[in-house]
N, C-alpha and C positions, 0 to 999 in steps of 0.2 A: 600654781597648778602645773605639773609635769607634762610632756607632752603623751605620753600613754594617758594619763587623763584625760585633756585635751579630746584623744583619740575616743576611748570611748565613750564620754560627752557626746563627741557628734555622732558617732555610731549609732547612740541607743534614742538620740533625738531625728535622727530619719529614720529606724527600723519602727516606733512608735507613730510616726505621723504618717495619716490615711486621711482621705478627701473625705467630706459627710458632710448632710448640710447642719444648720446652727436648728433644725427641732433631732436627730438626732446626738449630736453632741453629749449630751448628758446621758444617754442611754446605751451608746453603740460599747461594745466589749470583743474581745476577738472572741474566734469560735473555737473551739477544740483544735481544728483542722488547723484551723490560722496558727493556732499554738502550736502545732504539733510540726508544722513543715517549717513555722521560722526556727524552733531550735533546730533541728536536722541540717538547716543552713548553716548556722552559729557551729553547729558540730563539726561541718564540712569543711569550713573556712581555716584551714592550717596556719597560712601565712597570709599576711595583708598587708597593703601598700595603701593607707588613707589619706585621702587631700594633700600628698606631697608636692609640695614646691621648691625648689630651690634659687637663691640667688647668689653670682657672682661678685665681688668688688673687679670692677677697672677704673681708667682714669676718667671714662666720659660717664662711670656712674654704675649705681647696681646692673647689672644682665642676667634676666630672667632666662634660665634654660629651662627649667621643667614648671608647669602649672596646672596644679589638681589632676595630679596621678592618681586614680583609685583603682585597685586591682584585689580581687581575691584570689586566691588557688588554693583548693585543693589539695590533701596529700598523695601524695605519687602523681600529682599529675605531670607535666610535660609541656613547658610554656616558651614559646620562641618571642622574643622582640625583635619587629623588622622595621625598616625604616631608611629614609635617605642619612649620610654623613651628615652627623650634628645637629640630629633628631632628637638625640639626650638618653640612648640605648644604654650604653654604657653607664651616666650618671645616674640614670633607674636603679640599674646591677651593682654599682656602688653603695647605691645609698641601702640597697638591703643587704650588703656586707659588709656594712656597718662604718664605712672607708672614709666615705660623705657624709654629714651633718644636712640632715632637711632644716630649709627654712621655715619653709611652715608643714606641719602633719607629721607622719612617723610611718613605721613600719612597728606590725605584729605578726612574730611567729609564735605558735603557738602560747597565744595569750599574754606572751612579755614582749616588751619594748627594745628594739634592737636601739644602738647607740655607740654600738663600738665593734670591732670584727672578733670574731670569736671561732671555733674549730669546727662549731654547728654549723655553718656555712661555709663551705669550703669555695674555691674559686678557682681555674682552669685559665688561664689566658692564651692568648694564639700565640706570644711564644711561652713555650715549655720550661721555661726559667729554673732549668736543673742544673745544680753543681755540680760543674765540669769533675772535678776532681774526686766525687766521688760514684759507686757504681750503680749500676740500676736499682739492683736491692738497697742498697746503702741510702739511696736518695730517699727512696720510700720507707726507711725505718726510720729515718730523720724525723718524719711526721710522726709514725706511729709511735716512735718514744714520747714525745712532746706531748700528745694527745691520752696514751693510755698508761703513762707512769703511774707506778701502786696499781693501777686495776688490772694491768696482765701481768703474768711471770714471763721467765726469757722464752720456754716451750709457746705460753700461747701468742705472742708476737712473732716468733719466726714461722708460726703455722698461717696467720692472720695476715703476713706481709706475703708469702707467696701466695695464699688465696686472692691476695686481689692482683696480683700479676700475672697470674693465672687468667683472672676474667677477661683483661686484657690482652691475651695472648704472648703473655713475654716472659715466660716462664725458660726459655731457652735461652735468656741474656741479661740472668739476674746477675751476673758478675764482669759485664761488659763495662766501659766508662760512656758517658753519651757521646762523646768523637768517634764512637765505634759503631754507632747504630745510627741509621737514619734520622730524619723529620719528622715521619707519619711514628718509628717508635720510642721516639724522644715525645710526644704527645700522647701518646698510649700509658707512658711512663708518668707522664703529669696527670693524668687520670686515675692510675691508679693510686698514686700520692693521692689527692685530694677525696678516693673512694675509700682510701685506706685510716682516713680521720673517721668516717663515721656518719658525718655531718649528715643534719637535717632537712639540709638543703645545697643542691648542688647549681651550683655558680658560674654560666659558661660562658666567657664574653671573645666569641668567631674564635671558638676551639679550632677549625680547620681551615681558617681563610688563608692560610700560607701555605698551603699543602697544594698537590696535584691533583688533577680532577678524580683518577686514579685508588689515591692514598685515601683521599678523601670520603669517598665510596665507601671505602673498606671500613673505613673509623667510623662512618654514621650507622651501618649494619653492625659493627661492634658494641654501639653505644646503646642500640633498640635492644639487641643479647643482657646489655648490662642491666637495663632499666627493667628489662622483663623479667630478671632473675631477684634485683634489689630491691622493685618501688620505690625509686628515690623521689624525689620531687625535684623536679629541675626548672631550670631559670637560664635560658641559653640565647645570648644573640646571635644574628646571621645577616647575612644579607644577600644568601641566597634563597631565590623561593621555593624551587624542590625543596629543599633542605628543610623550610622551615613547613612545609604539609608532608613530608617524610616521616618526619621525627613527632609534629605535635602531638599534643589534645584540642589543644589549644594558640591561636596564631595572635598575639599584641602588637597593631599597627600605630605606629607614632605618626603624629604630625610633623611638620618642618619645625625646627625652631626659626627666633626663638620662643620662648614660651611653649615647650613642643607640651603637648599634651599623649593620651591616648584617643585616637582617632575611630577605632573599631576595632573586635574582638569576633576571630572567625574561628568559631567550633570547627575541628576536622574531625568526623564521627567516618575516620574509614578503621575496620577491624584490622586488630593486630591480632599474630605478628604480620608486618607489612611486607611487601615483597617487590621491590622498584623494578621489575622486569615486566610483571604482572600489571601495577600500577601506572605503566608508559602509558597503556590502554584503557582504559577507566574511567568512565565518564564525570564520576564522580572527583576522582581525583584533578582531573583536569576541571572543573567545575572550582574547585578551592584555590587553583593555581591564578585561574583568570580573574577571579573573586581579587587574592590578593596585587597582582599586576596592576587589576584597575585602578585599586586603592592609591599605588604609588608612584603611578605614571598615568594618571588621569585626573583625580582627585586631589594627589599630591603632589602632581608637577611642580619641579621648582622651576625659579623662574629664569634658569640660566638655559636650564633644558627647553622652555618654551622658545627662549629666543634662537637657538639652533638649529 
């Protein structure tokens, strides 16, 4: 049995079992309602991360990094991983971009089995890993030839490759080389590459943790314009906590490894569009910030930090 079976084996064996004593047993059946909100669930559930584990080989023996990762989301939702260094954030956002082989479990987007990286899942890293040699526009049709060969003509590619440069604001330096433009749009520029595939899911692992506090700002305000305009569904680590109650729907706190698991899931229900001038003040806001703080420096103190 494949692991997508595997997968949903165990899915459809805990969405079935309910607690009842042994004289109902024979009798109990769901109710309409019961029926009617688990599919609306099943509907919801875009992407899935079930029972994921992975292990390492070294010399003193397997090392478990990850154990029983379960995650759903949503389409278009907005999902940050945060966590201490070698929490296994990254190895999460690998193994749903198909980079990583899970040891045990799998990942499902939309009802198929990921196993391998593919152009539905685009991916963003903090550096920009653009080819020096060729131009802004150039890097970005790079993808979009790769990606929509036979399905566009040359008109609808060159209309498609400045619209997403556009969204990013770099429509002024589409024939610049990246020695010629900054950090924050040498990153703007890897955004719109990865916006400009299409993908079903967008991949961000600390898109701005090399930027200035500044650049930074500008790109995460860019990023809410982009999300608000496409519905993408995104999958972004951080390890800053504005950042990650800025931007969420949703906040995935990891444990330490190893063995890091998911430790807690914090809704951030504040209305978009957001506004962080606004938000400095906000009870609310700050209510989500001190939420995740505790989480990582109270709860998951490591234990180098405690002896300091």
């Amino acid at each position: 049995m494949n692991a997508l079976s595997n997968v949903v084996s165990q899915l459809s064996s805990r969405s079935s079992a309910k607690t009842i004593s042994p004289d109902e047993a024979t009798t109990a059946s769901p109710t309409k309602e019961e029926m009617s909100e688990e599919k609306q669930v099943k509907e919801r559930v875009y992407l899935e991360v079930s029972n994921t584990s992975i292990e390492f080989p070294t010399k003193q023996g397997p090392f478990k990094a990850l154990d029983d990762v379960n995650l759903k989301i949503s389409r278009g939702e907005f999902i940050t991983l945060i966590g201490h260094s070698g929490c296994g954030k990254s190895t999460v956002l690998n193994i749903i971009a198909g980079l990583l082989q899970a040891t045990e479990g799998g990942v499902i987007l939309e009802g198929r089995e990921v196993d391998e990286p593919g152009p539905d899942r685009a991916v963003v890293f903090q550096n920009h890993s653009l080819f020096p040699w060729l131009t802004v526009y150039q890097n970005v049709e790079l993808a979009v030839k790769q990606v929509f060969k036979g399905k566009k003509n040359k008109a609808e590619m060159v209309e498609w490759i400045e619209h997403n440069l556009e969204l990013v604001h770099m429509s002024h330096a589409l024939h610049k080389r990246p020695s010629e433009i900054s950090g924050g749009m040498k990153q703007r520029v890897g955004i719109a590459r990865a916006l400009a595939m299409q993908p079903k899911v967008l991949l961000m692992d600390e898109p701005f943790g090399a930027l200035d506090a500044l650049t930074r700002a500008h790109l995460q305000d860019s990023l809410m314009e982009i999300q608000k305009e496409t519905h993408n569904t995104v999958v972004m680590i951080t390890h800053d906590v504005d950042e990650a109650v800025l931007l969420s729907d949703r906040i995935v706190m990891m444990t330490n490894g190893p063995a890091a698991t998911i430790g807690e899931i914090l809704e951030v229900e504040l209305a978009r569009p957001r506004n962080r001038v606004e938000l400095a003040d906000d009870s609310q806001y700050n209510h989500y910030r001190a939420e995740v703080l505790k989480f990582l420096y109270e709860r998951q103190r490591k234990p180098d930090e405690s002896a300091a």
